[in-house]
N, C-alpha and C positions, 0 to 999 in steps of 0.2 A: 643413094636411098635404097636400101632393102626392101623389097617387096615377102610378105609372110603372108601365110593363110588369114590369122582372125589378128585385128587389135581391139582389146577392151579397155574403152577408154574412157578417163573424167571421176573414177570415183573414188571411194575410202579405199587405200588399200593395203590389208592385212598379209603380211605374206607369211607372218608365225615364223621366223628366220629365228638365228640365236640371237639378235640385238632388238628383239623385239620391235622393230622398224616398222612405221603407221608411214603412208605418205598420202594425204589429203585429199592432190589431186593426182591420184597416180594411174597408172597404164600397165597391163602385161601382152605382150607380144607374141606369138604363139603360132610355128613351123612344125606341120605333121603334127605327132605324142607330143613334144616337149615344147616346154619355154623355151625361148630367146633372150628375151629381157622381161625386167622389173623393173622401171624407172616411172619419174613423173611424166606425165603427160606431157609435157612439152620438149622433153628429152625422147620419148616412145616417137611424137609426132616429126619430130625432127632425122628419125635415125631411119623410121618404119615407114612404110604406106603397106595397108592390110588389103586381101579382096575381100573379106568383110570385115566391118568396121562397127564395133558397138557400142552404143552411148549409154556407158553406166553413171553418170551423172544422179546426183542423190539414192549412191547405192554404196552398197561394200561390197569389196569384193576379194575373195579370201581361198583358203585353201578345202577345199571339197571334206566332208566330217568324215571320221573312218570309224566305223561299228566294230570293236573289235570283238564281241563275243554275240553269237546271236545263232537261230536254229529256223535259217529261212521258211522254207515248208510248210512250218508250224503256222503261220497264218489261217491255215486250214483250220486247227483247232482255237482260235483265238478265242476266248469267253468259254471253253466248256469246261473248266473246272476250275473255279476262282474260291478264294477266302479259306485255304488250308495249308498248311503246313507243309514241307516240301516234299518229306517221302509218305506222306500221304495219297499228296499232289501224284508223285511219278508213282507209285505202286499201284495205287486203285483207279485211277484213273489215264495218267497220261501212257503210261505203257501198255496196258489194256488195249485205250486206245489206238493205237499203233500199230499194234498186231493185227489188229482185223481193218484197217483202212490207209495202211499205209504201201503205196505201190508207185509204179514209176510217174505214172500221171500224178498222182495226187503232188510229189513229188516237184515235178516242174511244174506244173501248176501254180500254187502256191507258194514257189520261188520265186516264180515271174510276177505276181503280186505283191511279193517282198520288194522286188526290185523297184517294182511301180511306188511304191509307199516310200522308198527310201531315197529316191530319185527325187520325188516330191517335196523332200524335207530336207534335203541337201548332202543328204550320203553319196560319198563317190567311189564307197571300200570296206565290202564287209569282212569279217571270217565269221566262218559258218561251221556247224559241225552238226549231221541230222543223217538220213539214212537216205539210198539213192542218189549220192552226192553227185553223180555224173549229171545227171538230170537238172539238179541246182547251176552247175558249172555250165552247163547250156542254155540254161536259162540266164544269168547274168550275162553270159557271150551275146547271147543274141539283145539284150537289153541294153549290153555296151557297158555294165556296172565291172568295177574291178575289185577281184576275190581274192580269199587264200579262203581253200574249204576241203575238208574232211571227213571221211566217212565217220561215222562212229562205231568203236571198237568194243564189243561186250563179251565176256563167259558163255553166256546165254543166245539162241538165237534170234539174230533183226528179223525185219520183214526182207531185208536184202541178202542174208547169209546165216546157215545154219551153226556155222562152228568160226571160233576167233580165227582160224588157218584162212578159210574162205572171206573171211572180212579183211584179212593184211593181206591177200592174195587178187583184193577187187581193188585195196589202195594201190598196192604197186601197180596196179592197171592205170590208175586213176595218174599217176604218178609218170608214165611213161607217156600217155596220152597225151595232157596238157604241157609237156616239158614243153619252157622254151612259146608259150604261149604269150602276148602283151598284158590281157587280163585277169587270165586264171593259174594260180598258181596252187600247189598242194601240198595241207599241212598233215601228218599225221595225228590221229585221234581217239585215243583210248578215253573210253567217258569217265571215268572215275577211279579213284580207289578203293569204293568198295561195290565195283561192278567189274572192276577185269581184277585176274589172280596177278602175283609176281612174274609169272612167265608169260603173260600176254604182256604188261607194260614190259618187259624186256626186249621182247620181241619186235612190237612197236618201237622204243628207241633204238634197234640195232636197222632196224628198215627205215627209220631217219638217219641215222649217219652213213648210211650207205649211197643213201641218194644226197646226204648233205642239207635235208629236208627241217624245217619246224615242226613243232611236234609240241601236244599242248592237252590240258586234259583241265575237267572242273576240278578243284581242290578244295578242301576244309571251308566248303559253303555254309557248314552252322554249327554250333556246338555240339549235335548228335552226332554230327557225322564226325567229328575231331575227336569224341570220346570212341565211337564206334573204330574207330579206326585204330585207336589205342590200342583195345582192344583184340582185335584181330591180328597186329604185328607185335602186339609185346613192347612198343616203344611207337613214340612221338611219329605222325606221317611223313614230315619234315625227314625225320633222323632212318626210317625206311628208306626212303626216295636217294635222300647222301649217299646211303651203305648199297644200293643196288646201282649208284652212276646215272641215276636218270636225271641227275640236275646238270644244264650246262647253259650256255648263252643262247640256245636256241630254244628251251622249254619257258613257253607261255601260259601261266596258270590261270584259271578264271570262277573267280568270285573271292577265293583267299579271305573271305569274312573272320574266320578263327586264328590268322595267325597270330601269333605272341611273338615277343622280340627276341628271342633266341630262332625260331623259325624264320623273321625279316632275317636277321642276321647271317644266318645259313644260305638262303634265299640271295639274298644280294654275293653273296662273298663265290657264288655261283652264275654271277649275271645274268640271270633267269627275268624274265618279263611277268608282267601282269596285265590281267584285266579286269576291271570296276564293273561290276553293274548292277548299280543305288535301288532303279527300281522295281527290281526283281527281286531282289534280296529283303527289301521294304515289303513286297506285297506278300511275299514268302515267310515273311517274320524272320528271317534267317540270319539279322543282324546285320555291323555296318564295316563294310571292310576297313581295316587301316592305311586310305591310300595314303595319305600327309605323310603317316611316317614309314611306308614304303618308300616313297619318292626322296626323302630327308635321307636313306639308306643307300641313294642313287639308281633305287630298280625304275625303268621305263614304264608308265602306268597311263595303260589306256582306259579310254571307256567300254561300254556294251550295253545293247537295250535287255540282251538275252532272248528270248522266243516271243511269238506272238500269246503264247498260253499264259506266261508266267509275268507280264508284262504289263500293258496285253498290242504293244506298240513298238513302231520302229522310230520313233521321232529321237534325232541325238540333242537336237535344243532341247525340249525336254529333261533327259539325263544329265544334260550339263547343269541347270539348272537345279535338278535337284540334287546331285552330288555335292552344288558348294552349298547350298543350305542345308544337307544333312551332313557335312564336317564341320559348321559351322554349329547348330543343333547339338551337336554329337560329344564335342568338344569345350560347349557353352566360352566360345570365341567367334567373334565375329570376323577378325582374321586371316581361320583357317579355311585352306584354299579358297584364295582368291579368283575371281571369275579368268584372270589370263591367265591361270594355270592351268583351269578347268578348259579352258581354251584351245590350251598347250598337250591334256591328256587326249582331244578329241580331235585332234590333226598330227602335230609332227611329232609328240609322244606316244598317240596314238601308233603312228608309223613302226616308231622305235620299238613297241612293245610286241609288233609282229613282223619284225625285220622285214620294213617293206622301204626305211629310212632313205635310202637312197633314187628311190622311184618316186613317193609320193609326202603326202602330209604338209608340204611349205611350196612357197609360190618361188621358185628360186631357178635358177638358169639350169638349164640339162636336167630337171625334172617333167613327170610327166603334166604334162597340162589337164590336171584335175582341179575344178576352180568352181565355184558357188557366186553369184548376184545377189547376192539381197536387196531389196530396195526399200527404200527409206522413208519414203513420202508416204507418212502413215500416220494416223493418229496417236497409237501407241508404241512407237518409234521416234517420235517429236517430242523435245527437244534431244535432241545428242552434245554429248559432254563427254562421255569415253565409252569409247569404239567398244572396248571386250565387255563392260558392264551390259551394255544391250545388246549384246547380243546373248549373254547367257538369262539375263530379269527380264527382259522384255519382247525377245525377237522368238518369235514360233516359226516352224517348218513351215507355213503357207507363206510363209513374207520371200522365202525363194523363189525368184524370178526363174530363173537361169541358170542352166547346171553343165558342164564340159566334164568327160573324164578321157582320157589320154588323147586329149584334143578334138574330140567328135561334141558338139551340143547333141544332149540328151533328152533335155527340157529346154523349151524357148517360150518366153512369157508363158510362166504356167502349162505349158502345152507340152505333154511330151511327146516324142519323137521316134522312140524306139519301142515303144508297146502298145498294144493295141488293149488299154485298161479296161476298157466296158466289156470287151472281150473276154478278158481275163476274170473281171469281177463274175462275171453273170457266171462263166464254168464251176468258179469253186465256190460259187453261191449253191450247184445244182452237187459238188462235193459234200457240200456238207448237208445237204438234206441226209444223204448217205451218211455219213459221221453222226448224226443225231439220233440216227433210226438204229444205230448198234451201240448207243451208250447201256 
């Protein structure tokens, strides 16, 4: 008999593997970061004894949701500028904003309440891309959430760097720091392409293959910005991006609303990743990306809530949810993307689309032990008939019990563990009187 730290035992379990495997009454077993085993309960009980032992019993229990596109901090600004248009949105108001409230406090801050929120709803892995990014990456460390995050890289000056040199000069900081970290890891992050010149995304991708680094920027989020962008390069963003070498199997794009099939085509045939996020782009008006036939293309396609501004939420149930009924809507098929696919973008495709694959996203041996509880004994959770339908039509972020990321519980019945949230709430309560008083 093996003696391991925790066995969780007795309930539905999802482990999102390639053989799509449910096992009813099943167990995971979990030494230090990693799995052990995935087996039935009565295989776990017979192999394992745990020092603690937990009876998930009328639960599920699954692989922790990964937020792949999201701008932690931003919590601060939640609701100040809703119902417009996206460069509206970022010109008049959220850059503005920014500039005059944006510092290292406000920073962790608001990351650490990211963290709280996402913890809460069963996120175990965001990537993130906002300003002060040291300060996010310390605040997920100390919360125990596991990151890939990015400064953001602009022409223009942050609140954290006057010139794009000083902004690739604080990643490679950023870069050196956490190398080799269990939680945080560092992607490179240029915001756009029509916010850095040709020679800042160059630059940025020569400082990712140097370090061997991800590297990931917002792309062709709506049709203005797809024309604009024509525009300014004389040809397709897509067919720029080919002819400078910034496409490879490590560039992660996020939002891809505008692509056309010669762009998926391009796109794929570069093993480039993506990321969804329905509703943002929804409340942005910004249009609906083509994940279905991304994915039909072979590109790895995650989800993302995107910021607290634009959102105005970190919940992934949520986004799952309305991702398959707006391809579904979109497409006038009932169909398209099905809820275990949706399933599939928000864990271990999730994973794949920020090459984190091998670490986390599925419940599977020599992974780390990132893993979600739901529990089931609920009104609107009764009756169950298949396991992925409820959780994407009927299962909300409060129905998470109990949350684990590389083996630590984070959350235990509702109660978290690693932040001190009242705390947290009541400072960027007293942040944002400040934010309000300089709109």
């Amino acid at each position: 008999m093996q003696i391991v730290d925790t066995i969780i035992l007795g309930g539905r379990v999802l482990p999102m593997d390639d053989m799509n495997t449910v096992l009813p009454e099943g167990a995971v077993a979990i030494e230090g970061e990693n799995i052990v085993a995935v087996a039935s309960a009565a295989e776990i009980r017979n192999r394992f004894t745990g020092h603690l032992e937990i009876d998930a019993r009328d639960s599920l229990i699954m692989p922790g949701l990964i937020n792949g596109h999201t701008h932690a901090a931003m919590t601060c600004f939640r609701g100040i500028a809703d119902d417009m248009e996206l460069m509206e949105w970022l010109n008049r108001y959220i850059f503005p904003a920014e500039a005059r409230n944006v510092d290292p406090e406000l920073a962790y801050r608001g990351s650490m309440l990211a963290c709280a929120e996402m913890i809460r709803s069963g996120t175990t892995t965001f990537c993130d891309m906002y300003i002060f990014e040291d300060e996010t990456a310390r605040a997920a460390k100390e919360a125990g959430v596991r990151c890939l995050i990015g400064e953001v890289l602009f022409d223009f000056p942050s609140p954290n760097f006057q010139t794009s040199a000083e902004g690739l000069l604080y990643t490679r900081k950023l870069l050196e720091k956490w190398a080799d970290d269990p939680l945080v890891k560092i992607i490179i992050e240029p915001h756009a392409l029509y916010t850095c010149s040709p020679s800042l995304l160059k630059d940025a991708k020569a400082l990712a293959d140097e370090f061997n680094a991800p590297y990931g920027t917002h792309l062709l989020e709506n049709r203005a910005e797809a024309k604009q962008l024509q525009e300014k390069f004389g040809k397709p963003a897509m067919k720029f991006l080919e002819e400078i070498g910034f496409l490879s199997e490590r560039f992660t794009a996020f939002h891809c609303v505008s692509m056309n099939e010669e762009d998926i085509r391009v796109f794929a045939d570069h093993g480039c990743r993506a990321v969804h996020n329905p509703e943002s782009n929804m409340k942005l008006a910004s249009g609906i990306a083509p994940a279905s036939a991304m994915r039909k293309q072979g590109i790895p396609v995650g989800l993302g809530t995107d910021g607290c501004a634009s959102n105005n939420d970190l919940n992934m149930f949520g986004e799952m949810d309305t991702a398959a009924k707006l391809a579904k809507v979109a497409a006038l098929d009932p169909t398209a993307l099905p809820a275990l696919d949706v399933i599939r973008m928000a864990t271990c495709e999730g994973a794949r689309a920020l090459g984190l694959e091998h670490e986390t996203g599925s419940l599977e041996v020599g992974k780390k032990a990132d893993i979600i509880i739901i529990g089931l004994n609920k009104p609107h959770l009764t009756p169950l008939y298949n396991e992925y339908s409820q959780i994407v039509y009927a299962t909300e972020g409060a129905d998470v019990d109990t949350v684990f990321i590389n083996g630590k519980i984070v959350m235990r019945d509702r109660k978290l563990l690693t932040i001190d949230e009242q705390a947290v709430m009541d400072r960027v309560r007293e942040i944002a009187v400040q934010v309000g008083k300089s709109l």
